[in-house]
N, C-alpha and C positions, 0 to 999 in steps of 0.2 A: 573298255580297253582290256589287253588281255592280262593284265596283273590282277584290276579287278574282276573278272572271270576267276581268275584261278581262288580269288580268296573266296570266293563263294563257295568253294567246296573245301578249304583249309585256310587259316588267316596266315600259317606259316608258306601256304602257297606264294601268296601275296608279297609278305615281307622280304623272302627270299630269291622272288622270279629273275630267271635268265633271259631263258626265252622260252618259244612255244614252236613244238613241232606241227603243223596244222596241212591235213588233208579234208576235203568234201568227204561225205559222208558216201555221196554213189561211186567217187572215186574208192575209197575203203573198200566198199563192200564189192566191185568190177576188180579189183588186185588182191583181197584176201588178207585186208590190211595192211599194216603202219610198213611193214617187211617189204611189201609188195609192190605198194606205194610210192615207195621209196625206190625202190630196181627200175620204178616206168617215170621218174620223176614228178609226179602226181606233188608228192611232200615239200613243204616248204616251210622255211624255218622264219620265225616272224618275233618283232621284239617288243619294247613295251608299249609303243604305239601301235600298237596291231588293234584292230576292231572286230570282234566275232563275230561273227556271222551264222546267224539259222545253217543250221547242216553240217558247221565245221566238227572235226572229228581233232582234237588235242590232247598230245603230250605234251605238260609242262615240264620244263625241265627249272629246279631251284635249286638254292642252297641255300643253310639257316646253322 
């Protein structure tokens, strides 16, 4: 899930998580990223039940 996703790269990730902004990875790189992605609706904001997925491309957004 994506809280634990995020702690794997910081525990403060984890304890803190909101949510997660999540695009594909060929969507990212077809709009020139998260900016981009976001202008063509590609981006989608996903919460603690979210499941990662091979290819997702994620900004966690937390607080601590």
């Amino acid at each position: 899930m994506a809280p634990q996703a995020a702690g794997v790269i910081h525990t403060d990730f984890e304890k803190g998580f909101i949510k997660a902004e999540v695009v594909s990875y060929d969507h990212f790189i077809k709009y020139s990223g998260n900016h981009g992605a976001r202008q063509e609706g590609a981006l989608r904001l996903e919460g603690k039940d979210y499941i990662v997925q091979d290819g997702d491309v994620i900004l966690f957004k937390f607080n601590v």
